[in-house]
BARO-121282 format. One record per atom (N, C-alpha, C, O): x, y, z. Coordinates in nm, 4 decimals, always signed. Atoms other than C-alpha are relative to their C-alpha. Layout:
! BARO-121282
+----------+----------+----------+
:        X :        Y :        Z :
+----------+----------+----------+
:        X :        Y :        Z :
...
+----------+----------+----------+
//
This chain:
! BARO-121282
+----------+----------+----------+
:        X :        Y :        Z :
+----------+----------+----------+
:  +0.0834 :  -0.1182 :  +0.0000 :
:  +0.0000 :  +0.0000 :  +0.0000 :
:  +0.0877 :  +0.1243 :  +0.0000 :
:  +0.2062 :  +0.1214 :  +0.0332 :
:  -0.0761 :  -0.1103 :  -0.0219 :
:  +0.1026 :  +0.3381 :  -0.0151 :
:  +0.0415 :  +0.0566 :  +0.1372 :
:  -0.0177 :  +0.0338 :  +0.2427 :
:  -0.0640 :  -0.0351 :  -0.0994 :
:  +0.3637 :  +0.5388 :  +0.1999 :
:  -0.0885 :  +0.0943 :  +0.0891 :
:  -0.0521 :  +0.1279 :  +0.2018 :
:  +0.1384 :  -0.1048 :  -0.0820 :
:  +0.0508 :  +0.7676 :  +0.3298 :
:  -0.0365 :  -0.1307 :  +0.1042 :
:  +0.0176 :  -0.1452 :  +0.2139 :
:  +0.0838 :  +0.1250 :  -0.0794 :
:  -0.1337 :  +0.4544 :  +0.4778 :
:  +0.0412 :  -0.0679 :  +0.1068 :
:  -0.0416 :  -0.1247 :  +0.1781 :
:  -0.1036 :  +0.0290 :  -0.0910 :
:  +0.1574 :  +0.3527 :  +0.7052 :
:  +0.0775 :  +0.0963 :  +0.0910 :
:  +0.1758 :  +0.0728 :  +0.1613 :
:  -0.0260 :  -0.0813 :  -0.0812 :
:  +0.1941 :  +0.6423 :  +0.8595 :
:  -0.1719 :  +0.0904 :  +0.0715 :
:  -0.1866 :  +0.1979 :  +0.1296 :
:  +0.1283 :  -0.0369 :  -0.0649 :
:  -0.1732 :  +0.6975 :  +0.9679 :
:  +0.0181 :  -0.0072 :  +0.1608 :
:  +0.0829 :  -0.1093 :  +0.1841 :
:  -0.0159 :  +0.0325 :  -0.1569 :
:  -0.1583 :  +0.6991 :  +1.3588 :
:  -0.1348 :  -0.0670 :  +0.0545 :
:  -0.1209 :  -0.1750 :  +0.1119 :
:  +0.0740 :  +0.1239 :  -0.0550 :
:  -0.4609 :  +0.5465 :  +1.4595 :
:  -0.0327 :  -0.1521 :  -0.0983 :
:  -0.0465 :  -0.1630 :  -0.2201 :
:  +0.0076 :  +0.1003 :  +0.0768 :
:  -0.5060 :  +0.1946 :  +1.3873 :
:  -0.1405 :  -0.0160 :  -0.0811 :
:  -0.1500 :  -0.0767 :  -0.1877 :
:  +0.1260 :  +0.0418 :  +0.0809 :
:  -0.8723 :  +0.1966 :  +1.2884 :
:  +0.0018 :  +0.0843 :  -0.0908 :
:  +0.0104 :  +0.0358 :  -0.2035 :
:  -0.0713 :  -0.0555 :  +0.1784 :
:  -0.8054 :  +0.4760 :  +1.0277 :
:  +0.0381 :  -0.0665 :  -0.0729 :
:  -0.0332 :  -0.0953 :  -0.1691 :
:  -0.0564 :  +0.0209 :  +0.0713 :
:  -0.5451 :  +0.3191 :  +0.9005 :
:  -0.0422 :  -0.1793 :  -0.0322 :
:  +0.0296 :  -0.2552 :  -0.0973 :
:  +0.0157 :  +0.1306 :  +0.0494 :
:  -0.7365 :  -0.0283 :  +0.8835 :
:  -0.1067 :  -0.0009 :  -0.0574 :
:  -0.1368 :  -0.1051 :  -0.1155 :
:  +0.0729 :  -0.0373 :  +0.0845 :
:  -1.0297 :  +0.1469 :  +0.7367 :
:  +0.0357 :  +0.0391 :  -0.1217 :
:  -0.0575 :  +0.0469 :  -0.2018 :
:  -0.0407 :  -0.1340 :  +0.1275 :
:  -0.8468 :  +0.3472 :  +0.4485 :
:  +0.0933 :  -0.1648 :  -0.0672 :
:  +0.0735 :  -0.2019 :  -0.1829 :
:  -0.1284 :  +0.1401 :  +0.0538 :
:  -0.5750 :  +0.0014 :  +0.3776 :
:  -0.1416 :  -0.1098 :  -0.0275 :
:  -0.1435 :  -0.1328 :  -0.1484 :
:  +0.1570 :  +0.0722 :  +0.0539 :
:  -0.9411 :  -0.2233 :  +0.3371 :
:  -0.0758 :  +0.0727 :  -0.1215 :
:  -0.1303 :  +0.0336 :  -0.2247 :
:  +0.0888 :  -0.0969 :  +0.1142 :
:  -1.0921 :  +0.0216 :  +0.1384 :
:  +0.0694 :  +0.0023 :  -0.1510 :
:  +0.0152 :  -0.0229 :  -0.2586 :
:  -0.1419 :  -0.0169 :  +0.1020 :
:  -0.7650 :  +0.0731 :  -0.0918 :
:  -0.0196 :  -0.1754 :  -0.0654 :
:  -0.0603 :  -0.1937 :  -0.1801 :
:  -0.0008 :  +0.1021 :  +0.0185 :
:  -0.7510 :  -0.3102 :  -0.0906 :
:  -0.1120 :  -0.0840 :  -0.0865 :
:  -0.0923 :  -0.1606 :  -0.1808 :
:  +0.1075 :  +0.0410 :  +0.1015 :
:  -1.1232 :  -0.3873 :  -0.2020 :
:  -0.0006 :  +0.0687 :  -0.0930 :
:  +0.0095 :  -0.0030 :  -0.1926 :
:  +0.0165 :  -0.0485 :  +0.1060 :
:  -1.1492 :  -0.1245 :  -0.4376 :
:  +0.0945 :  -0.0322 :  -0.1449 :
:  +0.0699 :  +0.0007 :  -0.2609 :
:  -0.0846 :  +0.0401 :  +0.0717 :
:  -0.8625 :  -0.2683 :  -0.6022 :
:  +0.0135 :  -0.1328 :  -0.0331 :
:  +0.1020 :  -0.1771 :  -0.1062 :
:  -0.0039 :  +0.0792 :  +0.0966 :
:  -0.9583 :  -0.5636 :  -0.6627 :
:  -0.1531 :  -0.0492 :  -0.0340 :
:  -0.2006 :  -0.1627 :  -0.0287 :
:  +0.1177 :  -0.0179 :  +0.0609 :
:  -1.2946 :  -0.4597 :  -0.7973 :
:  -0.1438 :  +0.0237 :  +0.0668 :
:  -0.2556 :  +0.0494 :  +0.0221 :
:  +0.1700 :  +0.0274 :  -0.0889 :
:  -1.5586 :  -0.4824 :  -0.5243 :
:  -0.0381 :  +0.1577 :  -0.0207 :
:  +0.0416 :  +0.2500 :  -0.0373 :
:  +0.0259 :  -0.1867 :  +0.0267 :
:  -1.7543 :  -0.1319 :  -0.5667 :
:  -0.0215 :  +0.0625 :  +0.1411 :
:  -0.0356 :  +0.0229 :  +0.2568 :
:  +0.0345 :  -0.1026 :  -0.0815 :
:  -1.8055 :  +0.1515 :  -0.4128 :
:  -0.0630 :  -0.0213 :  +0.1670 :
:  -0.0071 :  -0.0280 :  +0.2764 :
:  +0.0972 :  +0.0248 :  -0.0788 :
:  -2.0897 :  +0.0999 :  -0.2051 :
:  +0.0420 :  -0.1138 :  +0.1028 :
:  +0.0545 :  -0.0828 :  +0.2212 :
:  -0.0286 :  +0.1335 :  -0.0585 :
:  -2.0008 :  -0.2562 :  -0.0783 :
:  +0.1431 :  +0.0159 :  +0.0982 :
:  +0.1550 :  -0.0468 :  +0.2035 :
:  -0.1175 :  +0.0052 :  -0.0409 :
:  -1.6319 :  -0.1492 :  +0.0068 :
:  -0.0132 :  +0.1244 :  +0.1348 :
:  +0.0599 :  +0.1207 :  +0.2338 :
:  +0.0242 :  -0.0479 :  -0.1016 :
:  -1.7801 :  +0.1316 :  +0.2202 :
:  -0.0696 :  -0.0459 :  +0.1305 :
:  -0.0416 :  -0.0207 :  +0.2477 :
:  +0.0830 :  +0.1136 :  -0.0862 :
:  -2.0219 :  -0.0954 :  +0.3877 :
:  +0.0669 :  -0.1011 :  +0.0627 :
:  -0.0062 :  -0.1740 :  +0.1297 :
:  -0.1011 :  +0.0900 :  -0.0088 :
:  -1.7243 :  -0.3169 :  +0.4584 :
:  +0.0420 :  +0.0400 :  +0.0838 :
:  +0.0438 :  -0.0169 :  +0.1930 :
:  -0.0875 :  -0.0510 :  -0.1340 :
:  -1.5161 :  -0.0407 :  +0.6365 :
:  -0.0821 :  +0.0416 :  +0.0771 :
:  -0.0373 :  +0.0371 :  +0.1916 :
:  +0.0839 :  -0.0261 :  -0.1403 :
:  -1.8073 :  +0.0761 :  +0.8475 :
:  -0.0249 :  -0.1280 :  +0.0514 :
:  +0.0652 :  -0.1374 :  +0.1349 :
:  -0.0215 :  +0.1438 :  -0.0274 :
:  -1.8596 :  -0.2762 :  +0.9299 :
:  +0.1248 :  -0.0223 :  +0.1070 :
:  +0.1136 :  -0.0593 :  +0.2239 :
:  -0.1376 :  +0.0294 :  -0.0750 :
:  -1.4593 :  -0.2911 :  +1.0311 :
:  +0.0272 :  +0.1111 :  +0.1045 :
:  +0.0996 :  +0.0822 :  +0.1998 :
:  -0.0059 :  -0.1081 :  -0.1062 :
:  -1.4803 :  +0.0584 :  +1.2317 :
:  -0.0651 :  -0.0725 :  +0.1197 :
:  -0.0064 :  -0.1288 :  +0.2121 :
:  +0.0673 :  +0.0651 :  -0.0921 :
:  -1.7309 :  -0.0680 :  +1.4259 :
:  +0.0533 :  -0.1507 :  +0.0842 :
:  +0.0067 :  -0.2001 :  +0.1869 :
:  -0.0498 :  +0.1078 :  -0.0760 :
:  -1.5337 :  -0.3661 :  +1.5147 :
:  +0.0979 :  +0.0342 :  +0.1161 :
:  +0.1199 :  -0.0248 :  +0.2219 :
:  -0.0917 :  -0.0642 :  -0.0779 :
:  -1.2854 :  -0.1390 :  +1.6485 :
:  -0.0572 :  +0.0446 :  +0.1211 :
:  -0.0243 :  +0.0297 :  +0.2388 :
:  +0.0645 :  -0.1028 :  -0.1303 :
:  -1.5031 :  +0.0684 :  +1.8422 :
:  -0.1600 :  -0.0333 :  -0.0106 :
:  -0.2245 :  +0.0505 :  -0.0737 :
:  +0.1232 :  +0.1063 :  -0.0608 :
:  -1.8536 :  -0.1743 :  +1.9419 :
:  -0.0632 :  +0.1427 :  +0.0432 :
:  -0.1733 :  +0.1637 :  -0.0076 :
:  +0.0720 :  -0.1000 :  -0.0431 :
:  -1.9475 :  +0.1531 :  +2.0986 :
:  -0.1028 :  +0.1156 :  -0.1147 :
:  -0.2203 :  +0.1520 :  -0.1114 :
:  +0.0619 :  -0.0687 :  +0.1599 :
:  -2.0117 :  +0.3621 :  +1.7428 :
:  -0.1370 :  -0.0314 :  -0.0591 :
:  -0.1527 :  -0.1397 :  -0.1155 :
:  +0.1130 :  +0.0013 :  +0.0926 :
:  -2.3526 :  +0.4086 :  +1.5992 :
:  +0.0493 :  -0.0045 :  -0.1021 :
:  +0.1580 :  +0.0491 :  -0.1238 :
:  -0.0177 :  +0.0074 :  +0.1082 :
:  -2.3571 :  +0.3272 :  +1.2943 :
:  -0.0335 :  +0.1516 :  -0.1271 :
:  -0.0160 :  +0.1413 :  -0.2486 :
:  -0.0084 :  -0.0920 :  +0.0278 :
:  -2.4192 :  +0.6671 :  +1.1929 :
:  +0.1550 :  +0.0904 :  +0.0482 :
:  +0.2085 :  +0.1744 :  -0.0242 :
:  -0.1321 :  -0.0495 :  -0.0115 :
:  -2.1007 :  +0.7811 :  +1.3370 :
:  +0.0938 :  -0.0348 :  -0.0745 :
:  +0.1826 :  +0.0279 :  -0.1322 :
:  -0.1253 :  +0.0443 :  +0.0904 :
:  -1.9285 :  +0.5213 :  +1.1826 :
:  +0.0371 :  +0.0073 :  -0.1477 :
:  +0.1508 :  -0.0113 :  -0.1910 :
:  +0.0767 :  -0.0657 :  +0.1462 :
:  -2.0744 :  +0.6231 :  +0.8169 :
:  +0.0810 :  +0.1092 :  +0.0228 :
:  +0.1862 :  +0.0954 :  -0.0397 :
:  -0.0719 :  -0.1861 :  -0.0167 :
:  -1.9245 :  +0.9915 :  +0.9011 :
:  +0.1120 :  -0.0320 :  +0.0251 :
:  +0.1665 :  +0.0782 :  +0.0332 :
:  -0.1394 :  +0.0028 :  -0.0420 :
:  -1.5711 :  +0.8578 :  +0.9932 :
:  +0.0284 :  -0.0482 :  -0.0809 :
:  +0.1421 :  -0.0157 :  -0.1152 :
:  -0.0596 :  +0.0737 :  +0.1090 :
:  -1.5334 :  +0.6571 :  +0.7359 :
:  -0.0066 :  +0.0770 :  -0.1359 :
:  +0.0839 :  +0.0764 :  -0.2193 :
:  +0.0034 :  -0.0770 :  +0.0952 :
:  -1.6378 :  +0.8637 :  +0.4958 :
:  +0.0725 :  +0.1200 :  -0.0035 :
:  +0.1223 :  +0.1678 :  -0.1055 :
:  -0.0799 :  -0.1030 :  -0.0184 :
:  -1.4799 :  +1.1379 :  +0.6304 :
:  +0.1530 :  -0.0211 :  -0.0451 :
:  +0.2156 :  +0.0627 :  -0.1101 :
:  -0.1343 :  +0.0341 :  +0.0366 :
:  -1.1236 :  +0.9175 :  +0.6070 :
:  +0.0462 :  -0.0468 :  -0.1288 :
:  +0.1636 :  -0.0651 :  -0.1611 :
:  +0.0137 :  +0.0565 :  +0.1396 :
:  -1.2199 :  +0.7921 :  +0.2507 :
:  +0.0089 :  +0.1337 :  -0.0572 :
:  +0.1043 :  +0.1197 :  -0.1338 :
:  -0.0203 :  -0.0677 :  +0.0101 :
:  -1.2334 :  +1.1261 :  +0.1706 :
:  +0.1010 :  +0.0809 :  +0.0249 :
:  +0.1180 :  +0.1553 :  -0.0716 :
:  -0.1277 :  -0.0630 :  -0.0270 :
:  -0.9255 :  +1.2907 :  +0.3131 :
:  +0.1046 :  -0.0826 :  -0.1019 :
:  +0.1668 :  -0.0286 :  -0.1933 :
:  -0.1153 :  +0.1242 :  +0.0279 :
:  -0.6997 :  +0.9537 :  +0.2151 :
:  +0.0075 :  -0.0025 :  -0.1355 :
:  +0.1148 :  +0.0054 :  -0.1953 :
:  -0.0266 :  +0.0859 :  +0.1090 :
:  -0.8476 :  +0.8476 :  -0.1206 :
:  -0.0606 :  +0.1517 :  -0.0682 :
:  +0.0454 :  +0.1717 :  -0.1276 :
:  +0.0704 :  -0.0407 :  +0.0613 :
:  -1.0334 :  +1.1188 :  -0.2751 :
:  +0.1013 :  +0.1104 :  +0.0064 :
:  +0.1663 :  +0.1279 :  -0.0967 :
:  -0.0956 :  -0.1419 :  -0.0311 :
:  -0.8097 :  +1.4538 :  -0.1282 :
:  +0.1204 :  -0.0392 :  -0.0226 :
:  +0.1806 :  +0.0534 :  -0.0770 :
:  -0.1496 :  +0.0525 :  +0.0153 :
:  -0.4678 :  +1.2634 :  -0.1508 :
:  +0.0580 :  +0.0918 :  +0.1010 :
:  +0.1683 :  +0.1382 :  +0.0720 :
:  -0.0420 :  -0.0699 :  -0.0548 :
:  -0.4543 :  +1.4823 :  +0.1889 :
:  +0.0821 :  -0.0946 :  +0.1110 :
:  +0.0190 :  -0.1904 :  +0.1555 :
:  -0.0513 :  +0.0282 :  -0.0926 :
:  -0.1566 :  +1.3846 :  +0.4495 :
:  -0.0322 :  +0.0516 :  +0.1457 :
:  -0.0014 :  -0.0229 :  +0.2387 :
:  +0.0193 :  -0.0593 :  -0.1139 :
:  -0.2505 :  +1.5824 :  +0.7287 :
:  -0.0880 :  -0.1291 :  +0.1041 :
:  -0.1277 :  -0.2441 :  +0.0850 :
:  +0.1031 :  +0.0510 :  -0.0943 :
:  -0.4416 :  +1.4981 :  +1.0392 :
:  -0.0924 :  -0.0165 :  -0.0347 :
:  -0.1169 :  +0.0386 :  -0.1420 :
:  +0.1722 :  +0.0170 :  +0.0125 :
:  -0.8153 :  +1.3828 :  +1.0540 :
:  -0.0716 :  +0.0203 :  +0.1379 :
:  -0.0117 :  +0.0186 :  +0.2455 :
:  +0.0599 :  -0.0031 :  -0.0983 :
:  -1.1018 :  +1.4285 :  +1.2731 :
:  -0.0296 :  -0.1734 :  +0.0112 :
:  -0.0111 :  -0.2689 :  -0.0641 :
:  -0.0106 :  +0.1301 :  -0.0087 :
:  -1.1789 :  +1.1449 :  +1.4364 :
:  -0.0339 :  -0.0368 :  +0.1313 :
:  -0.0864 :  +0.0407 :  +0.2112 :
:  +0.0278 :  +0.0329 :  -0.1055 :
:  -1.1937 :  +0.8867 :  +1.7115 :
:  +0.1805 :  +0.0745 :  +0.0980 :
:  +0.2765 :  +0.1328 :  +0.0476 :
:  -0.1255 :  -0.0121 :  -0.0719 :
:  -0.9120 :  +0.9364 :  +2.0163 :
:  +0.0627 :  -0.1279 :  +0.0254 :
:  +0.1457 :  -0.1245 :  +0.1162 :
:  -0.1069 :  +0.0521 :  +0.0009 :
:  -0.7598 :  +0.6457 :  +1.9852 :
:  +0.1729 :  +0.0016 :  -0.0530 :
:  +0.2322 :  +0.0927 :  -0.1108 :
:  -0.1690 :  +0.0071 :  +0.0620 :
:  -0.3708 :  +0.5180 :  +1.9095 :
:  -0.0054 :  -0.0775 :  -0.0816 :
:  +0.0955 :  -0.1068 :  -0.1457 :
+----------+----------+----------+
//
């Protein structure tokens, strides 16, 4: 995966955005591959509505894949 993706600091970011990267690449769509990482957020953090987890993920699918932005994200407080 790319050198962005390995330097994400939290792990569920960076195991949302490296899944996402991963299905989309080898064809699963859109829809399904988002439904996937909210799915895997939520594994992280059991606590997350599923409306939260929709907004984080999308939010990091957006920064990561769509912005090609390095910076920080909003987010959960984990490490």
């Amino acid at each position: 995966m790319g050198r962005e993706t390995s330097q994400i600091a939290r792990r569920c970011e960076r195991a949302v955005v490296m899944a996402y990267r991963e299905l989309r690449a080898v064809g699963t769509a859109d829809i399904e591959a988002f439904s996937a990482c909210t799915t895997l957020y939520r594994i992280h953090h059991p606590e997350a509505s599923v409306s939260e987890a929709r907004l984080l993920v999308s939010e990091w699918i957006d920064h990561h894949m769509i912005r090609n932005a390095t910076g920080p994200t909003a987010g959960c407080e984990c490490d």
